[in-house]
C-alpha positions as YAML, in Angstrom:
chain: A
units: angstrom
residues:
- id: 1
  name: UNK
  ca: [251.71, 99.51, -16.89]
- id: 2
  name: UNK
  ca: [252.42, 102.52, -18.69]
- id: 3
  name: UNK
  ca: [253.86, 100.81, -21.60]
- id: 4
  name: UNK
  ca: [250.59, 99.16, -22.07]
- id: 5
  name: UNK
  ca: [249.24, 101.78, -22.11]
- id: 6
  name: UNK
  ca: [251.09, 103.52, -24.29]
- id: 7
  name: UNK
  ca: [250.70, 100.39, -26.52]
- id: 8
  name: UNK
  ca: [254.19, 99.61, -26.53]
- id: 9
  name: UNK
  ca: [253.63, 96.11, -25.92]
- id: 10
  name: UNK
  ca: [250.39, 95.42, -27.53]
- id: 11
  name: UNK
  ca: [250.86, 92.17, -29.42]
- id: 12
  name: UNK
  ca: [252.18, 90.78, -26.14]
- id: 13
  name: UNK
  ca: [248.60, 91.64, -24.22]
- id: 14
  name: UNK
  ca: [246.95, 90.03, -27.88]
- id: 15
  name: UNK
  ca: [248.47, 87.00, -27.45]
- id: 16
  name: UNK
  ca: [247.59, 87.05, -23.85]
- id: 17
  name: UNK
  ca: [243.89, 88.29, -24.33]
- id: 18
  name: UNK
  ca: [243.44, 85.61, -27.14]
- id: 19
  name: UNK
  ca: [244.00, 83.27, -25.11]
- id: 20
  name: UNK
  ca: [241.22, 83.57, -22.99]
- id: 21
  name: UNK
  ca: [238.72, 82.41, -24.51]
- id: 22
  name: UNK
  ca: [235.92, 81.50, -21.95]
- id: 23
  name: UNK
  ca: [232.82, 82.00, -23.34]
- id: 24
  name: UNK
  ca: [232.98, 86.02, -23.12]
- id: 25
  name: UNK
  ca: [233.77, 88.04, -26.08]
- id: 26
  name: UNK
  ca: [237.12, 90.51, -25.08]
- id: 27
  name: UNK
  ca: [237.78, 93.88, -26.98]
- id: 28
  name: UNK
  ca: [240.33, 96.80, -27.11]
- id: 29
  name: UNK
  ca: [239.18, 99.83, -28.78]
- id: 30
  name: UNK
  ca: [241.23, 102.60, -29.17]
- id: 31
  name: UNK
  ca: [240.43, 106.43, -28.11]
- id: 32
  name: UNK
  ca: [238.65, 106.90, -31.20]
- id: 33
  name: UNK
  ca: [236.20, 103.53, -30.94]
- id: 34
  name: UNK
  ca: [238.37, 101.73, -33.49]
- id: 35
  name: UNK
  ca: [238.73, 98.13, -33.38]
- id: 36
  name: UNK
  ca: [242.46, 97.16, -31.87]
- id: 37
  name: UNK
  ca: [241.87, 93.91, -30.97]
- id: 38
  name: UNK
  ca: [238.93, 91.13, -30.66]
- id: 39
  name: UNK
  ca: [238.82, 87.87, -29.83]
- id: 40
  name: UNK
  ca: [236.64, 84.99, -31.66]
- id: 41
  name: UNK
  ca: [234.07, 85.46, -29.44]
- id: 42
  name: UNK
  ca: [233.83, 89.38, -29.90]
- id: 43
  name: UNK
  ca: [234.55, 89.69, -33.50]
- id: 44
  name: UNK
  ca: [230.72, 90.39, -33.51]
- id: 45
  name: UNK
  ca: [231.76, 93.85, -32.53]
- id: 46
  name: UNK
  ca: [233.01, 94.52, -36.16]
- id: 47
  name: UNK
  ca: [229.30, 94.42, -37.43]
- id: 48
  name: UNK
  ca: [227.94, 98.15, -37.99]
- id: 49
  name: UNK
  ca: [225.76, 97.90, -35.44]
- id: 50
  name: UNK
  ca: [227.66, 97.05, -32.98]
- id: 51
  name: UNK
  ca: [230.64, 99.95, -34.33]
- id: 52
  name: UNK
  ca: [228.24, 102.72, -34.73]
- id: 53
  name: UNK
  ca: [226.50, 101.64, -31.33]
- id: 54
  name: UNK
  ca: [229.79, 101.65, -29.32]
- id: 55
  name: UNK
  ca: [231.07, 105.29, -31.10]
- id: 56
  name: UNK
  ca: [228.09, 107.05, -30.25]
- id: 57
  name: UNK
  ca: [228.24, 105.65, -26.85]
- id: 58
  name: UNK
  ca: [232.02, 106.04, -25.76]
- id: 59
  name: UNK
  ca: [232.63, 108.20, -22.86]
- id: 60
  name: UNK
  ca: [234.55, 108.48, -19.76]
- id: 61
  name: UNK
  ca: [232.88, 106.32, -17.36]
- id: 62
  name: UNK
  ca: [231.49, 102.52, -18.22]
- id: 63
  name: UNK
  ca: [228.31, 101.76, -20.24]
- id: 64
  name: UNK
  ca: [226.25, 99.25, -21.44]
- id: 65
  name: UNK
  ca: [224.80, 98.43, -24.44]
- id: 66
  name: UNK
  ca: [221.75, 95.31, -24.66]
- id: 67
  name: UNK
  ca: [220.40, 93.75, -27.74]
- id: 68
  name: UNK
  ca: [218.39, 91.16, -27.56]
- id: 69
  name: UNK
  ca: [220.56, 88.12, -25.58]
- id: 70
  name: UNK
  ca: [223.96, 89.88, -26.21]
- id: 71
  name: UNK
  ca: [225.41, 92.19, -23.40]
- id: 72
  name: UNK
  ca: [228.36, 94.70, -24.04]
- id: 73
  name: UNK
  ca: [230.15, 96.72, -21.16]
- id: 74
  name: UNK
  ca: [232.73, 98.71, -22.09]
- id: 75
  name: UNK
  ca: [235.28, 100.26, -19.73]
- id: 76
  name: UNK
  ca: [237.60, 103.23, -20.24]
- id: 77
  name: UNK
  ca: [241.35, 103.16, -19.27]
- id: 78
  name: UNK
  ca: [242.22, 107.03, -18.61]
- id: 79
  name: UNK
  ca: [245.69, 108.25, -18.08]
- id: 80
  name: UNK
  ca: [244.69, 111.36, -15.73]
- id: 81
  name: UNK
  ca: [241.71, 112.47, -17.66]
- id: 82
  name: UNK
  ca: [242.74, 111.31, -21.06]
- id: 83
  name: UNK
  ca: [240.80, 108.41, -22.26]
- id: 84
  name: UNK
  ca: [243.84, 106.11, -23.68]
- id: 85
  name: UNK
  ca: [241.94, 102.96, -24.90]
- id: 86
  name: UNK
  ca: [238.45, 100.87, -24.21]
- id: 87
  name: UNK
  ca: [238.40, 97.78, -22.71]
- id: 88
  name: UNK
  ca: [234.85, 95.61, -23.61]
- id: 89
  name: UNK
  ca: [233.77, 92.70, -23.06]
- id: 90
  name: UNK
  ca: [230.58, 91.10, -24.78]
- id: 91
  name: UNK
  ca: [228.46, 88.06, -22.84]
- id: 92
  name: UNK
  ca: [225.60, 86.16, -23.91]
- id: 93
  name: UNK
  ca: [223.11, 86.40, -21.59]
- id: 94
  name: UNK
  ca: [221.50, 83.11, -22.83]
- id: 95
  name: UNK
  ca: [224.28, 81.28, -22.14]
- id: 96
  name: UNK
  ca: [224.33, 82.94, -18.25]
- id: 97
  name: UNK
  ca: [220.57, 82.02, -18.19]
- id: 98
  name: UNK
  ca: [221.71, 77.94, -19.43]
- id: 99
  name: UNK
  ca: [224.52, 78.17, -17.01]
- id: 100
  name: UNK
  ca: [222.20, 79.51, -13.88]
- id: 101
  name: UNK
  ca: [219.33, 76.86, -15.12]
- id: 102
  name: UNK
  ca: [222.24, 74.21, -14.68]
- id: 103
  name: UNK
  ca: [223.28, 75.43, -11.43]
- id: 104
  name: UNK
  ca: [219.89, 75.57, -9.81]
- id: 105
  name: UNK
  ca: [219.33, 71.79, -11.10]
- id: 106
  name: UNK
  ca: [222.35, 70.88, -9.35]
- id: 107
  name: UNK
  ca: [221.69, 72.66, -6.03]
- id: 108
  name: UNK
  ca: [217.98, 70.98, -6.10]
- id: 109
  name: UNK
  ca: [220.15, 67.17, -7.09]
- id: 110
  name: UNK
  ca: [222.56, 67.89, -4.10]
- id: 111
  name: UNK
  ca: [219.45, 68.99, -1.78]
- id: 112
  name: UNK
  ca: [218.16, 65.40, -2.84]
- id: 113
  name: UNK
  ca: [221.30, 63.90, -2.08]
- id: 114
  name: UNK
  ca: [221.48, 65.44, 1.53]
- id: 115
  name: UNK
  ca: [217.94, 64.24, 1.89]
- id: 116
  name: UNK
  ca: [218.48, 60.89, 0.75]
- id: 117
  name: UNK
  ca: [221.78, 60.92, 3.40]
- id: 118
  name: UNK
  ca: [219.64, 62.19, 5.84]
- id: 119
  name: UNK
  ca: [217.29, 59.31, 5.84]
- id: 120
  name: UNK
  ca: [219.43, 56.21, 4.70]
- id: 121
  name: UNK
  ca: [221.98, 56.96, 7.06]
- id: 122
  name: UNK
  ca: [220.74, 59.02, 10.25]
- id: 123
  name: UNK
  ca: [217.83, 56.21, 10.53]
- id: 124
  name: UNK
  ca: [219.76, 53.21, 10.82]
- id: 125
  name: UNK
  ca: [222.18, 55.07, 13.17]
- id: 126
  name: UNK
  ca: [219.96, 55.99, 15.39]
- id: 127
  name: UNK
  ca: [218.09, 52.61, 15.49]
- id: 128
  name: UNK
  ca: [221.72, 51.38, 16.05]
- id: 129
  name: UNK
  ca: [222.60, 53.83, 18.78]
- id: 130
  name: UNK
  ca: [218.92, 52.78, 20.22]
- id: 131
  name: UNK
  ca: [219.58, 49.00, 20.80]
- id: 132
  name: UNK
  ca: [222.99, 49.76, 22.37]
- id: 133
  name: UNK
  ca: [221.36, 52.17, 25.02]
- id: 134
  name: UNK
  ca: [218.96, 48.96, 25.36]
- id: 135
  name: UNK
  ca: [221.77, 46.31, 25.75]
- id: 136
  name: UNK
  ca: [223.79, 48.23, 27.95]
- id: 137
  name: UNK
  ca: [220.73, 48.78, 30.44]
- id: 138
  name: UNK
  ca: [220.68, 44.72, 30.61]
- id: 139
  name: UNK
  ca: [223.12, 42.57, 32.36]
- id: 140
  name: UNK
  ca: [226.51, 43.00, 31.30]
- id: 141
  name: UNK
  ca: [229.82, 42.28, 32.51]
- id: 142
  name: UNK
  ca: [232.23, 44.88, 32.85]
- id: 143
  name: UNK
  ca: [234.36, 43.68, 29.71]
- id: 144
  name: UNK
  ca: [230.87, 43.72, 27.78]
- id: 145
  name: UNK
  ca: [229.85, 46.83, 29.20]
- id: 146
  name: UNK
  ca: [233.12, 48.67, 27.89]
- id: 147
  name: UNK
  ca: [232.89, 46.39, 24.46]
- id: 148
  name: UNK
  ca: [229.28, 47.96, 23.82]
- id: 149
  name: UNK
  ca: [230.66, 50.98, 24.53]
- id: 150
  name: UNK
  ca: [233.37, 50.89, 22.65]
- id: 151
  name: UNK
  ca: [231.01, 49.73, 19.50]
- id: 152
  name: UNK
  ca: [228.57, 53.29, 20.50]
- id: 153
  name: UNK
  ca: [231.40, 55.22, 20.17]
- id: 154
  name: UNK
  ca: [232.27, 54.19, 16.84]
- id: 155
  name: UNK
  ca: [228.97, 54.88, 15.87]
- id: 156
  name: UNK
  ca: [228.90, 57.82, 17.13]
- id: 157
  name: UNK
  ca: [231.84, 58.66, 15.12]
- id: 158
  name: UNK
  ca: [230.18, 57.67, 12.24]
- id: 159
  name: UNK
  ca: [227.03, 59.74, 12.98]
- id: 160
  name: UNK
  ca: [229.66, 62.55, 13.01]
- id: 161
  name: UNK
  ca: [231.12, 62.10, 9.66]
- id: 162
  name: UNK
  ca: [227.45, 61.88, 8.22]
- id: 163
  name: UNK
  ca: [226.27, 64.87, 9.71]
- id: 164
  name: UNK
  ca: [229.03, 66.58, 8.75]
- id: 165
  name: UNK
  ca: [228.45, 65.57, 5.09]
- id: 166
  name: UNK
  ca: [224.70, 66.55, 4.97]
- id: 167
  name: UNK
  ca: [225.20, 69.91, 6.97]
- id: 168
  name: UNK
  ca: [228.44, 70.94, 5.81]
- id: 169
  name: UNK
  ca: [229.83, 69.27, 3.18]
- id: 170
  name: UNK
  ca: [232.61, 67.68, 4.40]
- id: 171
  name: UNK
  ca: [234.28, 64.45, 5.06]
- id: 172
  name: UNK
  ca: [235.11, 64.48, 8.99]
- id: 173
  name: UNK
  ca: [234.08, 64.07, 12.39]
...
């Protein structure tokens, strides 16, 4: 770690940072606020605003800087109580909002989807499980008796592995 830090091996944690690209804008400023190292997504930095913003800013604990949709935190890396070089990164808060739109949607779909379950499945199981309790009251022989059963078992087992995919998710008894 401390040859990162003292920048020994910087191109190696470029081409490392560069390739993460996942939407967020990465930085590395050094002590002084200067541009080291940006990635496509945070070469927005390099606009005045964004420079002159961040210098006046920089200090030894973690800030925050809003305009408009764009978000910047920028972190400090100290070496004792010497600040050695920034770490930033830059997310669009639009894109967070489109992201949390799309998960909500989905979470309302899969509620749907349990609902729909709930009612195409647990209905005609339980109408099934209802007419075996009725045909085993009758007169059966003992071979029928223990087929019927056998047959409200397996339904059973099925009820299982359906409630198990509405409640929790998963694919078992």
């Amino acid at each position: 770690m401390k040859k990162v830090l003292a920048f020994e091996e910087l191109d190696f944690m470029k081409q490392n940072l560069s390739s993460v690209e996942n939407g967020e804008g990465i930085f590395i400023l050094d002590s002084f606020g200067n541009v080291i190292f940006a990635n496509r997504k945070a070469r927005e930095i390099q606009s005045y605003f964004w420079r002159e913003k961040i210098k006046r800013g920089l200090e030894k604990k973690k800030i925050t800087i809003s305009r408009g949709k764009k978000k910047i935190t920028i972190y400090p890396i100290l070496e004792g109580s010497e600040i050695k070089f920034f770490f930033g990164i830059i997310r669009n808060e639009e894109e967070i909002e489109k992201m949390e739109r799309k998960i909500k949607n989905l979470q309302r779909n899969f509620e749907s989807f349990k609902e729909n379950m709930s009612h195409y499945f647990f209905n005609p199981i339980i109408i099934a499980k209802g007419y075996l309790d009725l045909l085993m009251e009758g007169n059966l022989s003992e071979k029928e008796r223990k087929n019927v059963g056998k047959v409200k078992e397996a339904v059973e087992r099925i009820e299982k592995v359906v409630r198990n995919i509405v409640f929790e998710g998963k694919i078992e008894e």
